[in-house]
Structure formats: C-alpha cells, structure tokens
C-alpha positions in Angstrom: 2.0 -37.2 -7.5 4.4 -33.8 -7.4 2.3 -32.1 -9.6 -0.6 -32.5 -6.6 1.9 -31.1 -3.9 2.8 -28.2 -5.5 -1.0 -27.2 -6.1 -1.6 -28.0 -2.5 1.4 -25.9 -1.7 0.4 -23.1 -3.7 -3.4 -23.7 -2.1 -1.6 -23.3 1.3 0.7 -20.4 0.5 -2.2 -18.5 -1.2 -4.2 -18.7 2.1 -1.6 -17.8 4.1 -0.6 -14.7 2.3 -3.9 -13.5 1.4 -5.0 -12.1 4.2 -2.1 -9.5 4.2 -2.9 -8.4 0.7 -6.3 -8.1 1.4 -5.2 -5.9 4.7 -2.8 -3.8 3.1 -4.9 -3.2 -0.2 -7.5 -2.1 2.6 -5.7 -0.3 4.5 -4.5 1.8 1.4 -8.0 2.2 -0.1 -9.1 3.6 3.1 -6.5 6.4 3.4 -7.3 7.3 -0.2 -10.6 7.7 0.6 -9.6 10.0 3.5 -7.3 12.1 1.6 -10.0 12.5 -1.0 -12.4 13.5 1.8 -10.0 16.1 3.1 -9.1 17.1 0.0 -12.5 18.0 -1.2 -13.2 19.7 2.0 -10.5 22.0 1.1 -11.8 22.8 -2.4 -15.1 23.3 -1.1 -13.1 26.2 1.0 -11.2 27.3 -2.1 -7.9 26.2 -0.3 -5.1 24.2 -1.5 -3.6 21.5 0.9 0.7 22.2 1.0 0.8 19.4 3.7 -0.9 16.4 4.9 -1.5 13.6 7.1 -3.3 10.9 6.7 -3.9 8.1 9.6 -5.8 5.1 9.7 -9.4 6.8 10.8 -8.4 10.7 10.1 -7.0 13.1 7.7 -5.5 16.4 9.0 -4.2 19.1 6.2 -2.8 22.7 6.3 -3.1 25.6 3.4 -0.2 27.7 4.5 -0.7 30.5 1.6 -4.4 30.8 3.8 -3.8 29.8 6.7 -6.2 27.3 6.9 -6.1 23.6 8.8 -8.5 21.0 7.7 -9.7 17.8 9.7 -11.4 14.8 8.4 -12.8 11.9 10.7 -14.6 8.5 10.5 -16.2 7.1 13.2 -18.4 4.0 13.0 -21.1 6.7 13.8 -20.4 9.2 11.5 -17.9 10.9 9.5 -17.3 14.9 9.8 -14.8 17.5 9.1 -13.7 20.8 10.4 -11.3 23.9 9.3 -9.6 26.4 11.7 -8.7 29.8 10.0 -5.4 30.1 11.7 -5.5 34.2 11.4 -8.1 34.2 14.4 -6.0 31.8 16.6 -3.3 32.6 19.0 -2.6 29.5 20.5 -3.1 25.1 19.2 -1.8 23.4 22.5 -1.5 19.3 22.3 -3.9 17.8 24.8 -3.5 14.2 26.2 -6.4 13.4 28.3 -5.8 9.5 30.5 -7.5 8.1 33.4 -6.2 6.1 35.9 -6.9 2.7 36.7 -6.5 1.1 39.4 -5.4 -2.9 39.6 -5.0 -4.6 43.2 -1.3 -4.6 42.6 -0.6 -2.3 39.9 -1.9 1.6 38.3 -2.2 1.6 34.8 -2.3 4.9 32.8 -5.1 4.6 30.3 -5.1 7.3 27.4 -8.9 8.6 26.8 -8.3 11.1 24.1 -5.4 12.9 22.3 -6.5 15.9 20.4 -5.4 19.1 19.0 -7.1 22.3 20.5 -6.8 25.5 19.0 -7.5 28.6 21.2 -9.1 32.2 19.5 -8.2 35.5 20.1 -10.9 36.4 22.1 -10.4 33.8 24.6 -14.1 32.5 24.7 -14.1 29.9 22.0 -11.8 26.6 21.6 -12.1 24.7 18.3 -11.1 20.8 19.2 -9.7 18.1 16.7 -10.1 15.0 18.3 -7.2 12.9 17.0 -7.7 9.5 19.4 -10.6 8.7 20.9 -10.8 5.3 23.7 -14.8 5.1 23.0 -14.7 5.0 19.3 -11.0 4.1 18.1 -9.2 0.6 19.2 -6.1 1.2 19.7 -3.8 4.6 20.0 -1.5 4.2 16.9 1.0 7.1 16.3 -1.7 9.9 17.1 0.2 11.3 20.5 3.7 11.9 18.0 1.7 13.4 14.7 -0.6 15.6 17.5 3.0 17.0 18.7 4.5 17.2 15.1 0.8 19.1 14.4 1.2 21.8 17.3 4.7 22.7 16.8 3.8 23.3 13.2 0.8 25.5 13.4 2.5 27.0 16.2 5.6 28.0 13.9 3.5 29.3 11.8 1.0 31.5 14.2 4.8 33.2 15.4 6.1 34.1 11.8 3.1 35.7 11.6 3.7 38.3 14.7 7.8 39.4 14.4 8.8 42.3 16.8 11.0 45.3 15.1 12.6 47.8 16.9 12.9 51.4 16.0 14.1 54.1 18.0 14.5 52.2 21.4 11.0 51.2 20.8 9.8 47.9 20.5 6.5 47.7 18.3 5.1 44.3 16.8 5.0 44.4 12.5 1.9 41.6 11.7 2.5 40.0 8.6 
C-alpha cells in the first residue's frame, strides 16, 4: 500500500512541477533563438556584437569597433530586424508613448509603446526600435529600464565620438 502512495505522490509532484520546466525550458529556447537571429543579422553586416540584450520577444545588440546597433523582433505577425550605423546619428532619445484612460472614479496611465528612436544628422529621417508595443505584446516587462540603459549607452558613445580641444584660445571640435 506505501509503494502506491509514493507513485501517486510522485504522479502529483510531476504534474505540478512540470509546467515550470516546460516554461522555463521555453522561455530559454526562445531567447536563444533571438540571440541567434540577431546574431546572424550582424554577420550578414560583417559586424561583431560586443554587447547584447535579449528580452522575451526582442533582441537589441551593439558593434562598438563599427558603430553599429542591431534590432531583432517577433511579433505573432511577423519577425524583422533593423541596424542603425551610429556614425550618421546625433541623437537616440528614449520615447514612452501612454494614453489616458478614463474610469468613473479613477485615471489610469496606460503605456502604448516604449521605443528607442535614433535621430540623423540631417534632421529629416528618424529610424524607430519599437521595444513594447500594447497591440502586439501582453504585458510591459522590463522594456522602459533596458530602453533607458539602451539610450544612455549609444548616447555615451555618439559624445566620445565628438571631444572639443582647445588651442590657442580657440575652441575647435577633434571627430574621432
């Protein structure tokens, strides 16, 4: 009679923890599979990847030697990437779009997008990485704070590039 109990007790517990492995075996195939897809992207370029990101629908990467940043994203539409040479780019600026809604006793704050928009030299073109979407993606997770981590680095980088030196009570600007 113990010998049934413990192989309906390991029936039971099997049940009840599978589910999780099954998630997080998922969950981890699934950012492979968008590291490989950025990753490729990049060698399709000729670029190297220094740093990544990976989140659970999107896959963001930098080549610093090039100056390059890489986006991957799956939709339940369609999956597409993009790449921003960061010599023709003066600004990346961190863009939260939310609506309002409006309750009879309460306003709620609704986030529509978060994305990453990098601005060209010229001023007439805008390149847009569209980190969070609320049509396509179910629930914001982490994508405002890796946005932010995202423009403060590209941003670093696009002022290393432009250092002003001073000579003779002159200020000039040395590009790097």
């Amino acid at each position: 009679m113990e010998t049934g109990l413990v192989i309906i007790d390991a029936i039971i517990i099997t049940i009840v923890i599978l589910p999780f492995v099954l998630f997080i075996v998922g969950r981890r195939k699934r950012k492979q599979k968008l590291h490989n897809a950025l990753q490729s992207e990049a060698t399709l370029h000729n670029r190297q990847l220094g740093k990544t990101e990976v989140q659970s629908n999107f896959a963001i990467g930098l080549d610093t030697t090039e100056e390059n940043v890489f986006f991957y994203k799956e939709t339940e539409d369609a999956a597409y990437a993009q790449v921003v040479d960061l010599k023709s780019i003066s600004a990346c600026k961190f863009v939260k779009e939310s609506k309002l809604i409006k309750d009879k006793k309460k306003h709620y704050d609704v986030i529509d997008k978060v994305q990453l928009t990098f601005e060209y030299k010229n001023h007439k073109a805008v390149t847009t990485f569209v980190l969070y979407s609320n049509d396509n993606d179910l629930a914001l997770n982490n994508e405002i704070t890796i946005a932010q981590q995202w423009e403060g680095l590209v941003n670093q980088i696009l002022r290393s590039r432009v250092t002003p030196k001073s000579t003779n009570n002159k200020s000039q600007a040395v590009f790097a």
